[in-house]
ZATOR-32207 format. One record per residue (C-alpha): residue in three letters; x, y, z. Coordinates in nm, 4 decimals. Layout:
<pt><rest>ALA</rest><u>X</u><v>Y</v><w>Z</w></pt>
...
This chain:
<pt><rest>UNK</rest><u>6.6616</u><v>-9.0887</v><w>6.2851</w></pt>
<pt><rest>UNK</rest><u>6.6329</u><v>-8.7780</v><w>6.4868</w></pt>
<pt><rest>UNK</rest><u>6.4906</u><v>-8.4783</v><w>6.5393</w></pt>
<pt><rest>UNK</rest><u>6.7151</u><v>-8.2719</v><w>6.3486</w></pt>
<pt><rest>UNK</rest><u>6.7059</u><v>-8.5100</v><w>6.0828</w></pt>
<pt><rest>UNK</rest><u>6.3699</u><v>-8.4105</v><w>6.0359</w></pt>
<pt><rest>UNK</rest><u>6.4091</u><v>-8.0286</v><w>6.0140</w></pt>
<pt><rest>UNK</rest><u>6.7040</u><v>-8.1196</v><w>5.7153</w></pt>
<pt><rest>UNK</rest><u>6.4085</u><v>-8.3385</v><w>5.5554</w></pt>
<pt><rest>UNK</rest><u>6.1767</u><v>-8.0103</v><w>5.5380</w></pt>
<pt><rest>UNK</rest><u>6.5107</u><v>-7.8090</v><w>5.3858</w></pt>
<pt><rest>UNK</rest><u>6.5415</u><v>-8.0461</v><w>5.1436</w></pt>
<pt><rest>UNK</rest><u>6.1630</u><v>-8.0575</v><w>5.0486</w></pt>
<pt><rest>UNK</rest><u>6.1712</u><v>-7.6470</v><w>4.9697</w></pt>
<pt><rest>UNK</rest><u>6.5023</u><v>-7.6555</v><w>4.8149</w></pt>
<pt><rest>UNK</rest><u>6.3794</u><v>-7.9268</v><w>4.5674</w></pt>
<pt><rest>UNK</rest><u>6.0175</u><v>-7.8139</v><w>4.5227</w></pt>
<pt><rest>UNK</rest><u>5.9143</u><v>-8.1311</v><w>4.4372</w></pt>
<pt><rest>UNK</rest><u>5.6348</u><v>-8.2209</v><w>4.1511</w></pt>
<pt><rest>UNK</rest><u>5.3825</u><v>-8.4391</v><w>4.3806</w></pt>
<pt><rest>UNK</rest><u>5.1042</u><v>-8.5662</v><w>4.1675</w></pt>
<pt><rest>UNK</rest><u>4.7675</u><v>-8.6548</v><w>4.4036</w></pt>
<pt><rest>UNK</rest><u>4.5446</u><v>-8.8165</v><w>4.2653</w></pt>
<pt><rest>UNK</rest><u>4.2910</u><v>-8.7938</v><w>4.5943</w></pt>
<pt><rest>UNK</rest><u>3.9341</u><v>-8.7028</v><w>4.6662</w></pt>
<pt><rest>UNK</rest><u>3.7480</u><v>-8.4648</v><w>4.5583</w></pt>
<pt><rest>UNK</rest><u>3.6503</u><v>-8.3179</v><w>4.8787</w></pt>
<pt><rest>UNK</rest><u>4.0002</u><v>-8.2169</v><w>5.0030</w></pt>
<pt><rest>UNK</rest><u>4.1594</u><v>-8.1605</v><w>4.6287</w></pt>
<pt><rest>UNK</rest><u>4.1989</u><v>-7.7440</v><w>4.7164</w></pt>
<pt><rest>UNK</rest><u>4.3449</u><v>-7.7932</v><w>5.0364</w></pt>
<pt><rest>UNK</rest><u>4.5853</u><v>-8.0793</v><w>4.9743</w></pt>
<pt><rest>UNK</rest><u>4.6871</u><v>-7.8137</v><w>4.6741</w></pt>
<pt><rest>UNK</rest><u>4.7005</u><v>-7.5477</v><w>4.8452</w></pt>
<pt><rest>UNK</rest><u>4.9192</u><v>-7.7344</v><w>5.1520</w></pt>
<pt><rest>UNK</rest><u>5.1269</u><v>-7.8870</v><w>4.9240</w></pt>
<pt><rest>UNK</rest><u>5.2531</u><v>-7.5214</v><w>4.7719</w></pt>
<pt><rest>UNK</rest><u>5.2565</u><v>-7.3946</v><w>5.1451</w></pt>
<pt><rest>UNK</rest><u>5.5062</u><v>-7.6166</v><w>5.2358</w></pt>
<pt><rest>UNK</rest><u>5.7296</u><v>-7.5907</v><w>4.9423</w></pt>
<pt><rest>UNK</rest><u>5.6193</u><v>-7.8704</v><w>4.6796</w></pt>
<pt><rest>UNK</rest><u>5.4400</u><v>-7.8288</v><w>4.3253</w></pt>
<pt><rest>UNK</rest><u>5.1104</u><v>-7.9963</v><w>4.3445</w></pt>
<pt><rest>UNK</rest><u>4.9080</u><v>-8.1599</v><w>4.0544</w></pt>
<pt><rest>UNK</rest><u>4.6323</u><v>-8.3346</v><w>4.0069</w></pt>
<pt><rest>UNK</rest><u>4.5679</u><v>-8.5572</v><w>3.6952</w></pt>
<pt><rest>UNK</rest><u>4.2697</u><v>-8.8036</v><w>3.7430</w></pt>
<pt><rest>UNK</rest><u>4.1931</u><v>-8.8388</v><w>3.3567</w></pt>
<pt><rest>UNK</rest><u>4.3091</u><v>-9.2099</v><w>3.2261</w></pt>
<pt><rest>UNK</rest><u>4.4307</u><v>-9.0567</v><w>2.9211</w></pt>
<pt><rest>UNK</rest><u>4.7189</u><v>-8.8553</v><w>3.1046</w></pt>
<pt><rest>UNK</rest><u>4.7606</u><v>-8.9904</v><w>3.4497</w></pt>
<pt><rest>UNK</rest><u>5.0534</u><v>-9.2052</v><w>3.3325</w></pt>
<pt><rest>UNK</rest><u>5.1980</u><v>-8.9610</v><w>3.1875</w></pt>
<pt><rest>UNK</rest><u>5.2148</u><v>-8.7125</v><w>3.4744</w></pt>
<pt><rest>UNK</rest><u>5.2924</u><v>-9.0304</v><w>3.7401</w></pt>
<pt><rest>UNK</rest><u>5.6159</u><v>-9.0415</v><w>3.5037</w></pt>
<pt><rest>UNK</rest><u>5.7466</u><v>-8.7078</v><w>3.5458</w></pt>
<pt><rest>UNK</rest><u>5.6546</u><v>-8.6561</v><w>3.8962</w></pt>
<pt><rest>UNK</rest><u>5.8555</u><v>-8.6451</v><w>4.2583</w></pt>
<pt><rest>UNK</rest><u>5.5812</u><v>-8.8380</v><w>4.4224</w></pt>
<pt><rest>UNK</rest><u>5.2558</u><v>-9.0297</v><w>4.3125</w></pt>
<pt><rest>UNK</rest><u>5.0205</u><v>-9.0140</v><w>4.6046</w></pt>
<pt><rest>UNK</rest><u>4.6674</u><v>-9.2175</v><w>4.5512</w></pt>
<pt><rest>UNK</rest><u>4.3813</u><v>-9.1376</v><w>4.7517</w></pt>
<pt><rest>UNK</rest><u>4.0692</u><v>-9.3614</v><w>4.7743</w></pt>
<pt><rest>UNK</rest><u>3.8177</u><v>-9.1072</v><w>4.9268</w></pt>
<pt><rest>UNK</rest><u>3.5841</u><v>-9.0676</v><w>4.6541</w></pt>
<pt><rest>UNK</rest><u>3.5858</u><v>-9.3715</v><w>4.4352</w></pt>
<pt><rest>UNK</rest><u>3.4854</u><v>-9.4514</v><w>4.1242</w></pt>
<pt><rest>UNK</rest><u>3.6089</u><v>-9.7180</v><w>3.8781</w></pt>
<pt><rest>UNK</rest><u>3.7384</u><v>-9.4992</v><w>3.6870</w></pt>
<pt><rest>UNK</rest><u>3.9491</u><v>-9.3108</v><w>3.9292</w></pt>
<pt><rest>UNK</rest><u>4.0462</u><v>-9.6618</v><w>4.0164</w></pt>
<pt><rest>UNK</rest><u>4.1738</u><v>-9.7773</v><w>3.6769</w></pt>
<pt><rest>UNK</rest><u>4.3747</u><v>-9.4574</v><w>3.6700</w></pt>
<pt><rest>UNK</rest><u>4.5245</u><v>-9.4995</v><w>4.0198</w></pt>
<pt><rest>UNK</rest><u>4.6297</u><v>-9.8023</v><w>3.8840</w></pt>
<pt><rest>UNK</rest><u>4.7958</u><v>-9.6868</v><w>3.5447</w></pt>
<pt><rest>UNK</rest><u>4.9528</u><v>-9.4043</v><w>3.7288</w></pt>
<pt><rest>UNK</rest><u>5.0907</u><v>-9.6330</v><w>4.0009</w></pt>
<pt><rest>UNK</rest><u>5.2197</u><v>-9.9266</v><w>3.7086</w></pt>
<pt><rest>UNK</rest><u>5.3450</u><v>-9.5622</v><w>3.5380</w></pt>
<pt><rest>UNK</rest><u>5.5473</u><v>-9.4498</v><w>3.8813</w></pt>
<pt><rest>UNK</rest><u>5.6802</u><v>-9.7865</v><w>3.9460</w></pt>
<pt><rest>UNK</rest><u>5.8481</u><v>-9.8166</v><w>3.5676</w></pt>
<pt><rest>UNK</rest><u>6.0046</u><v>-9.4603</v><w>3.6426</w></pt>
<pt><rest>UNK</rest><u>6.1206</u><v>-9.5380</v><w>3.9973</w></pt>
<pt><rest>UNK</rest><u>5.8601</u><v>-9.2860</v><w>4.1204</w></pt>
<pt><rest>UNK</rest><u>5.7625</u><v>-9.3341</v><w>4.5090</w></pt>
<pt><rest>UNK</rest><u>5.3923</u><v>-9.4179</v><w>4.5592</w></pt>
<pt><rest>UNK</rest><u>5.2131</u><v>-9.3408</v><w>4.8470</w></pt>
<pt><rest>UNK</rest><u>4.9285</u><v>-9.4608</v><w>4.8636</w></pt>
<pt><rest>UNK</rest><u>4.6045</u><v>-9.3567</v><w>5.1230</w></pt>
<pt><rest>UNK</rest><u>4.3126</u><v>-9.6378</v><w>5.2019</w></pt>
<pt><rest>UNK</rest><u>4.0310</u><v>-9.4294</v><w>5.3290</w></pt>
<pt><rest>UNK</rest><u>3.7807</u><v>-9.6027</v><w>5.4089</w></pt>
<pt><rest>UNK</rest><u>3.8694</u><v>-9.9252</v><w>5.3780</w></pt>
<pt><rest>UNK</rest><u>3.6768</u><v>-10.1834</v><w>5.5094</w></pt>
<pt><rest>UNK</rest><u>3.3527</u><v>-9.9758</v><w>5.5104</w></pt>
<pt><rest>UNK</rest><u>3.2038</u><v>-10.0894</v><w>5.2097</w></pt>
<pt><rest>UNK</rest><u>3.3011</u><v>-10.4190</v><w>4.9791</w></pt>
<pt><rest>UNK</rest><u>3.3508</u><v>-10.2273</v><w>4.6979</w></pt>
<pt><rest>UNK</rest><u>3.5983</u><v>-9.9514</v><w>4.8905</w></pt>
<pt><rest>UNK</rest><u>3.7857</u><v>-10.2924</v><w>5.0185</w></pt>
<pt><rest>UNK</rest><u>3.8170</u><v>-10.4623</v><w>4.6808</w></pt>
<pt><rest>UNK</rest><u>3.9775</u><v>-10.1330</v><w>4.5302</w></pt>
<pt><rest>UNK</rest><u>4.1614</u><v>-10.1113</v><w>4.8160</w></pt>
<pt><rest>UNK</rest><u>4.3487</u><v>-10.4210</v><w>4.7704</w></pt>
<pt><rest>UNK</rest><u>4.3346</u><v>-10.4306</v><w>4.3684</w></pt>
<pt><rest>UNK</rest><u>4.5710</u><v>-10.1444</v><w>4.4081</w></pt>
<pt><rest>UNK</rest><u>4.7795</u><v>-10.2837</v><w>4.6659</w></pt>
<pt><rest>UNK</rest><u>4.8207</u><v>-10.6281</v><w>4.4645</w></pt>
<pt><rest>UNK</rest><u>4.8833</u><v>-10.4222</v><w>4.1160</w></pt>
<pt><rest>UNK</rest><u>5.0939</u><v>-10.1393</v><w>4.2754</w></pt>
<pt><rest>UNK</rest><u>5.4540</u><v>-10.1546</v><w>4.4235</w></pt>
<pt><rest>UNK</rest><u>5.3921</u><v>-9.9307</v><w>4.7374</w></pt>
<pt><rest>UNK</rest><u>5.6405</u><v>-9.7359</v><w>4.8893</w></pt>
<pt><rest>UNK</rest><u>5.4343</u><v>-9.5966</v><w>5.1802</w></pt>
<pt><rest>UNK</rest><u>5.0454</u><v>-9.6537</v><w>5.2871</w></pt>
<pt><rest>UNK</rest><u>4.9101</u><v>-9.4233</v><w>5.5377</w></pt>
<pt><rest>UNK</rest><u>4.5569</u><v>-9.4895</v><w>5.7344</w></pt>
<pt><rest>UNK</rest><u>4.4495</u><v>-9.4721</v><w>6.0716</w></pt>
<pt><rest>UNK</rest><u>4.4750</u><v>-9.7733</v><w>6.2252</w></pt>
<pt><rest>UNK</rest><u>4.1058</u><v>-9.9539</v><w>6.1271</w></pt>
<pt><rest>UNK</rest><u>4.1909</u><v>-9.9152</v><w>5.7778</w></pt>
<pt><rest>UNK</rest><u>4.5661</u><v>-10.0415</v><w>5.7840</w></pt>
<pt><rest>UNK</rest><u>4.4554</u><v>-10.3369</v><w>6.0261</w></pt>
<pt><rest>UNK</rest><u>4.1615</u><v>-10.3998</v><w>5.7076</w></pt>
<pt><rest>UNK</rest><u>4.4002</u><v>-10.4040</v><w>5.4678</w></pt>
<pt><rest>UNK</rest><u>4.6688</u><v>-10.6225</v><w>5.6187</w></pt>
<pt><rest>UNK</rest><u>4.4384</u><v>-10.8795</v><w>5.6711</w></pt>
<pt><rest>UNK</rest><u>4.2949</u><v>-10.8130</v><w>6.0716</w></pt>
<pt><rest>UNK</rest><u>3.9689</u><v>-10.7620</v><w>6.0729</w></pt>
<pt><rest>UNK</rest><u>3.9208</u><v>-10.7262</v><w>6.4161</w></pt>
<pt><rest>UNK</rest><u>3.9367</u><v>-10.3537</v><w>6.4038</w></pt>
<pt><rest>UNK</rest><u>3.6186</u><v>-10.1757</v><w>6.3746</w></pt>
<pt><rest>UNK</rest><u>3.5447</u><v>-9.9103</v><w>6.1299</w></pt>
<pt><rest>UNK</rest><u>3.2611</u><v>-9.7055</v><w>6.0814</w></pt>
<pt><rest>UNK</rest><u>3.2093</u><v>-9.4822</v><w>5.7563</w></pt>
<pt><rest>UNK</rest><u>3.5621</u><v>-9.3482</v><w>5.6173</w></pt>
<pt><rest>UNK</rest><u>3.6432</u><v>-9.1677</v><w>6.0101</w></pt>
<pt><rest>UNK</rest><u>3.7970</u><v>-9.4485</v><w>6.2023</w></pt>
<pt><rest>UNK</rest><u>4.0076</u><v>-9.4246</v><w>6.5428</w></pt>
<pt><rest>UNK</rest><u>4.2271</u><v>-9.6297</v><w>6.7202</w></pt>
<pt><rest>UNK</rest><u>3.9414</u><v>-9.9199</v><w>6.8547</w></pt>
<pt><rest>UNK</rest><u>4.2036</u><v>-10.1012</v><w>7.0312</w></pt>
<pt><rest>UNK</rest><u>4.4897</u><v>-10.3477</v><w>7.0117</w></pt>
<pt><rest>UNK</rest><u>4.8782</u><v>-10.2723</v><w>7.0268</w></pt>
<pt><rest>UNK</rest><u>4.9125</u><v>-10.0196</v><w>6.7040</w></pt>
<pt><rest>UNK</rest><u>5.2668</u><v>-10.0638</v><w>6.7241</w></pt>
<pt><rest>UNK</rest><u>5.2482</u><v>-10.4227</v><w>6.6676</w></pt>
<pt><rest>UNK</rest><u>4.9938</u><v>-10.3619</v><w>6.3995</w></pt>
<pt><rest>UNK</rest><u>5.2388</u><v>-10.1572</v><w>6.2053</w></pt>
<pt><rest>UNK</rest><u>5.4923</u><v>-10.3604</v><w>6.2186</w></pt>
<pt><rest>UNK</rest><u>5.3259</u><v>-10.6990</v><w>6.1000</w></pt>
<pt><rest>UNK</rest><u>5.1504</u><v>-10.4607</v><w>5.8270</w></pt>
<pt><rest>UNK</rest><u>5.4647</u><v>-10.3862</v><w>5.7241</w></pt>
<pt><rest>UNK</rest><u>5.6034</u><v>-10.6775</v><w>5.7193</w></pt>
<pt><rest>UNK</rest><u>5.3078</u><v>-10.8594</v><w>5.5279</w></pt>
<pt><rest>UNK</rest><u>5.2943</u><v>-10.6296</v><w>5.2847</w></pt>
<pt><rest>UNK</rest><u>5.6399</u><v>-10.4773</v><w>5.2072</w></pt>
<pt><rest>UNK</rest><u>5.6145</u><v>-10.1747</v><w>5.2403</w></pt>
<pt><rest>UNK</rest><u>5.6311</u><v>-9.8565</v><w>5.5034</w></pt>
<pt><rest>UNK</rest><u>5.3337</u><v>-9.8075</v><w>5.7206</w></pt>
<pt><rest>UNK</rest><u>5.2264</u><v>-9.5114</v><w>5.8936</w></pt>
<pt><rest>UNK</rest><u>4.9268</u><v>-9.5384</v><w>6.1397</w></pt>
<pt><rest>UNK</rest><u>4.7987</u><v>-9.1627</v><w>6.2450</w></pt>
<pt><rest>UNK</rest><u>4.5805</u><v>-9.1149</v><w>6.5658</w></pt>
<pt><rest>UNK</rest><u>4.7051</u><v>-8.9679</v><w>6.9219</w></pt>
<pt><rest>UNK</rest><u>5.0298</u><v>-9.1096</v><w>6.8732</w></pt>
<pt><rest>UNK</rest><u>5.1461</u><v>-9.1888</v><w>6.5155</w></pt>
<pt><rest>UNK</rest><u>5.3456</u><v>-9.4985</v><w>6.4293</w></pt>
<pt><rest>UNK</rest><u>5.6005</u><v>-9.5571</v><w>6.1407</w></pt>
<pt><rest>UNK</rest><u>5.7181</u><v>-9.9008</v><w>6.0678</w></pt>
<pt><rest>UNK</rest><u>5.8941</u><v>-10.0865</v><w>5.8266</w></pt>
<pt><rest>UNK</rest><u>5.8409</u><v>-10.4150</v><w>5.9561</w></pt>
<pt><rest>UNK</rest><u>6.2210</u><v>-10.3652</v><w>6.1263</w></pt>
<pt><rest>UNK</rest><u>6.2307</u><v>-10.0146</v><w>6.2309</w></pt>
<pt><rest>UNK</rest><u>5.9420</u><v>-9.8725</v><w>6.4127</w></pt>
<pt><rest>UNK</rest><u>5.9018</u><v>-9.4753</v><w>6.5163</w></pt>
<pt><rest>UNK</rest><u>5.6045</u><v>-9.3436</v><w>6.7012</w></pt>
<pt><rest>UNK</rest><u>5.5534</u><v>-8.9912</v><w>6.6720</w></pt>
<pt><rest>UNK</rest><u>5.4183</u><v>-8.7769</v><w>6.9393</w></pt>
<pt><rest>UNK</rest><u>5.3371</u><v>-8.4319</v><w>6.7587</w></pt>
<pt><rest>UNK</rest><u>4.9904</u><v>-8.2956</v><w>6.5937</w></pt>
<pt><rest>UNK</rest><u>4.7206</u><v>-8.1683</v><w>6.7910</w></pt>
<pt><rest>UNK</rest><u>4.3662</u><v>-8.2662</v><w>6.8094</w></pt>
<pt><rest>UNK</rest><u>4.1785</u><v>-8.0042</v><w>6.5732</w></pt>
<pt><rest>UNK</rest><u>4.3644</u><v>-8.2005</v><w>6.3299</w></pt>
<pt><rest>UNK</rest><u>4.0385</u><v>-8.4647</v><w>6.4075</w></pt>
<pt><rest>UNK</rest><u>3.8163</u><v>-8.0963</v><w>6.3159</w></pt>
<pt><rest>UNK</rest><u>3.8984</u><v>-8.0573</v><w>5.9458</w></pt>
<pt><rest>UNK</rest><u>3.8291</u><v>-8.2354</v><w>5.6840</w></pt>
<pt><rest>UNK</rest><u>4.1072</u><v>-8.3660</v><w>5.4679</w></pt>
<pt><rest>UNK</rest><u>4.3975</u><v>-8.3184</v><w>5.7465</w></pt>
<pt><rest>UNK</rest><u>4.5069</u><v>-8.7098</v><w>5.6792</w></pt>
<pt><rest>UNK</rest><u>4.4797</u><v>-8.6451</v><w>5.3133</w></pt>
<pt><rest>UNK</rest><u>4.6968</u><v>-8.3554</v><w>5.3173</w></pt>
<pt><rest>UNK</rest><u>4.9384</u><v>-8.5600</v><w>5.5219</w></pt>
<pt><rest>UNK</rest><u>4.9605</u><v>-8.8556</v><w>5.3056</w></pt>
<pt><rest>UNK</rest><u>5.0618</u><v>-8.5843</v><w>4.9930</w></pt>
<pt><rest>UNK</rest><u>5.3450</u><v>-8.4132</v><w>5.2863</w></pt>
<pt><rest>UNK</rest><u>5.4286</u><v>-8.7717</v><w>5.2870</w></pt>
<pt><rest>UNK</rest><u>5.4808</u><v>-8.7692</v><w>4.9035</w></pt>
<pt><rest>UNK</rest><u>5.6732</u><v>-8.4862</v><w>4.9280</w></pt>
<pt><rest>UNK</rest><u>5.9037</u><v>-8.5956</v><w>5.1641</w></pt>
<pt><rest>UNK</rest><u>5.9589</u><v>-8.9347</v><w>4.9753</w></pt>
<pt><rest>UNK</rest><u>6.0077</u><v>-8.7072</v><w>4.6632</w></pt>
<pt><rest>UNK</rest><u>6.3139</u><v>-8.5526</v><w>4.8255</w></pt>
<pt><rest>UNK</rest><u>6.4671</u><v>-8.8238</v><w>5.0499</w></pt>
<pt><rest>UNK</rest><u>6.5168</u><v>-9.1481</v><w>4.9354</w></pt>
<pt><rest>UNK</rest><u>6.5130</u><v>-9.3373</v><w>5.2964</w></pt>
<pt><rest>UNK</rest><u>6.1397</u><v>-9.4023</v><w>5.2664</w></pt>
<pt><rest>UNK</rest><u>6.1320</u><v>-9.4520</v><w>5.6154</w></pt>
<pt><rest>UNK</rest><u>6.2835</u><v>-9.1762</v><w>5.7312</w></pt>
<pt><rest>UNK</rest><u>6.0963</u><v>-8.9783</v><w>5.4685</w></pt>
<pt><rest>UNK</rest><u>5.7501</u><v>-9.0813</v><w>5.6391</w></pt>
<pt><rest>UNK</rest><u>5.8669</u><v>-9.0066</v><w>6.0144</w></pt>
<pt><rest>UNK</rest><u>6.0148</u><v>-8.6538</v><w>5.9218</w></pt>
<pt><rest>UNK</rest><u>5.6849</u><v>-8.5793</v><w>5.7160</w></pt>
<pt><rest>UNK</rest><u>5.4254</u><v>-8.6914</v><w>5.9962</w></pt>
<pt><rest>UNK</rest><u>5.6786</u><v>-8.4904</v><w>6.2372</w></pt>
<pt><rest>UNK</rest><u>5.7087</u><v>-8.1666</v><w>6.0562</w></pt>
<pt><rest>UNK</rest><u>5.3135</u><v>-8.2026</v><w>5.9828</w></pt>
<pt><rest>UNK</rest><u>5.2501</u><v>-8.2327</v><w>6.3443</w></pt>
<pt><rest>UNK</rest><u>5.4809</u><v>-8.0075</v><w>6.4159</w></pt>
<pt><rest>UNK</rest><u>5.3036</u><v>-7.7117</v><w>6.1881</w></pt>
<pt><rest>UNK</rest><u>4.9566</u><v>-7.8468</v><w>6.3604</w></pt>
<pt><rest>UNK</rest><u>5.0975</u><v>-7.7401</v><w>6.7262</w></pt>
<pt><rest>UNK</rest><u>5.1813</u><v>-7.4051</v><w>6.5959</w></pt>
<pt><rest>UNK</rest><u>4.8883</u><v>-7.3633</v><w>6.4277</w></pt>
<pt><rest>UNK</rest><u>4.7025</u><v>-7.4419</v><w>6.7759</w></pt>
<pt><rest>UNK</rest><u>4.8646</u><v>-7.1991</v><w>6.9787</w></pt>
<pt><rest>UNK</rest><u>4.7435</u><v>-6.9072</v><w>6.7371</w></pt>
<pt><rest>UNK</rest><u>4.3715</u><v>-7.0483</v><w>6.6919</w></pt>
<pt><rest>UNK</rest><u>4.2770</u><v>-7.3085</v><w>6.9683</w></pt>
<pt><rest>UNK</rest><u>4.0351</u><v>-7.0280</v><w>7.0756</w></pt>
<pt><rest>UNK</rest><u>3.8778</u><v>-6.9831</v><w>6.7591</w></pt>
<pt><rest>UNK</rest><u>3.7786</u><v>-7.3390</v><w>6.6199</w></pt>
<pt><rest>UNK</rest><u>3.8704</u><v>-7.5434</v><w>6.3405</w></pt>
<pt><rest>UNK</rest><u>3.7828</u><v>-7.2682</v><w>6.0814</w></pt>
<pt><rest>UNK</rest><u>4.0793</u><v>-7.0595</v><w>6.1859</w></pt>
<pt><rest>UNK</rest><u>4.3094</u><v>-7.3591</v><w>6.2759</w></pt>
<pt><rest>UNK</rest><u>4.2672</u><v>-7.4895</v><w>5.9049</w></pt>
<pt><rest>UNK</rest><u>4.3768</u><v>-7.1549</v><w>5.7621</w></pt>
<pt><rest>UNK</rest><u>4.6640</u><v>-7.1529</v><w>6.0112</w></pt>
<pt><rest>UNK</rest><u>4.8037</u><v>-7.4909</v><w>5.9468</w></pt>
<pt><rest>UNK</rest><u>4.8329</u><v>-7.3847</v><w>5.5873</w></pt>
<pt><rest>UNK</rest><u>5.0279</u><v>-7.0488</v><w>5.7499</w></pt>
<pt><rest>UNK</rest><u>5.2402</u><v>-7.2313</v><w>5.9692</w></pt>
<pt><rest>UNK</rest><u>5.3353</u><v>-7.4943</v><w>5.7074</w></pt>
<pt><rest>UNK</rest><u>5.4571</u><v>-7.2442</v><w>5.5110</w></pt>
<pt><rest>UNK</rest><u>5.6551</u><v>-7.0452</v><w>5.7918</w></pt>
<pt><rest>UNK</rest><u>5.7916</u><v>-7.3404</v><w>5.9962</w></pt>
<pt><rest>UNK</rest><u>6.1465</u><v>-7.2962</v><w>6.0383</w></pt>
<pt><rest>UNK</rest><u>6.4047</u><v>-7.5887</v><w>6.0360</w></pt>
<pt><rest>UNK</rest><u>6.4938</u><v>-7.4713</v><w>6.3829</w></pt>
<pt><rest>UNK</rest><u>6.1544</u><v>-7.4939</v><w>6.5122</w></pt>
<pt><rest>UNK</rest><u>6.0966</u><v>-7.8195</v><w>6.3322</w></pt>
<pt><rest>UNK</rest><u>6.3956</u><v>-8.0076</v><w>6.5031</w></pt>
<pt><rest>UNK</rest><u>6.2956</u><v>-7.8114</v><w>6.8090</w></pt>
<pt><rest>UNK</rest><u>5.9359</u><v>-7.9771</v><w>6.8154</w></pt>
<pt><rest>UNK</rest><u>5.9765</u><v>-8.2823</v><w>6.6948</w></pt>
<pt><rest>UNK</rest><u>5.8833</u><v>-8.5478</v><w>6.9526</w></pt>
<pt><rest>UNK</rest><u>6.0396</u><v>-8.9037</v><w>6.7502</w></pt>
<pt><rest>UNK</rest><u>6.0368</u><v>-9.2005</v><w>7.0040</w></pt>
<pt><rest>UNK</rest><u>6.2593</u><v>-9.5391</v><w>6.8098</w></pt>
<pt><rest>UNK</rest><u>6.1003</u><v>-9.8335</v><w>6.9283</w></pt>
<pt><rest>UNK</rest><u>6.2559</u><v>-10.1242</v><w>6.8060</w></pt>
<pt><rest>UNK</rest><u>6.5968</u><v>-10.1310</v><w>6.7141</w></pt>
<pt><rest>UNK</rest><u>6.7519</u><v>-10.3329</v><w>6.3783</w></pt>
């Protein structure tokens, strides 16, 4: 996995415009939409019981999103994911929160337990909640790194739970319990507007819906994403997160494959 790699990842993404069906929050629904078609997929978003199946079935990508919960929304996840699975759909699938409330935990993990997931992304508090290590703190649904080795983290995460973690903060790590990638691009007004992880874990999606190494998938996705983010900077850094969001949108959509193999800053470390 390599830098390059990466930029043929994004390629692939616009010359498949993959279907990625979100169901996610409905604070960042517009933006993850509007991301999504900047960068070259076909969003949707069916939350309804009666047709979330249905759409999980014919998409690229399911991506689940646990920002705004209800038990309805849950039960749909759920019938969507079961949907995705039976159609060899990827599902990626987005924790937020997790750990800040029992009733955000419990869906949490009645998803993971009914849902064969191909990649969870969360910052580290909510990953570390999930997988069972509690000794991460978390406060609301806007958790940091609190301490403790995040590679490790990933890697036993992955490892418990099957599955392809990817652990956003400063540095982002991508582990499949074997594997492990950190990932040194993004900038920090990413941490300035609301629903940048959200928007990432649908890239994700994306990227899954076009390359079938899950893995690789993930690191080119939180790469290109980053990527996109330092451009945006550059252009709006001076003008505050406003601007930057409206950028990152722009430079998603005008990232080149040259400049995406060109940024990307992909550290292996572990080796099979």
């Amino acid at each position: 996995m390599d830098a390059q790699t990466a930029a043929q990842h994004l390629s692939k993404v616009r010359d498949q415009n993959p279907l990625v069906h979100s169901i996610t929050n409905n604070v960042v629904t517009n933006f993850t939409a509007n991301g999504l078609l900047a960068l070259g997929a076909s969003p949707v978003m069916a939350y309804a019981i009666e047709e979330a199946a249905d759409m999980a079935k014919i998409a690229g990508a399911l991506v689940l999103n646990i920002g705004t919960l209800s038990s309805a929304s849950v039960e749909a996840m759920i019938a969507a994911g079961k949907s995705a699975n039976e159609n060899g759909v990827p599902v990626i699938f987005d924790p937020v929160g997790a750990g800040a409330t029992p009733f955000r935990t419990a869906s949490a993990s009645k998803i993971i337990q009914e849902v064969r997931l191909s990649v969870i992304r969360g910052n580290a508090a909510e990953i570390a909640n999930i997988a069972g290590a509690p000794d991460w703190k978390i406060k609301g649904v806007d958790a940091g790194e609190a301490g403790g080795d995040v590679v490790q983290l990933a890697k036993t995460a992955a490892s418990r739970m099957k599955t392809v973690i990817a652990i956003t903060g400063k540095t982002d790590v991508i582990s499949d319990g074997t594997d492990t990638y950190a990932v040194h691009n993004g900038d920090k007004l990413l941490t300035k507007v609301t629903g940048a992880g959200c928007l990432l874990t649908s890239v994700i999606g994306a990227f899954c819906a076009a390359e079938k190494d899950v893995l690789q998938a993930a690191v080119s996705a939180v790469s290109v994403y980053g990527s996109a983010a330092q451009l945006a900077a550059l252009d709006t850094s001076h003008k505050g997160p406003g601007s930057f969001q409206i950028e990152l949108l722009n430079k998603l959509a005008s990232i080149s494959e040259q400049e995406a193999a060109e940024l990307a800053a992909i550290e292996r470390v572990t080796e099979k």
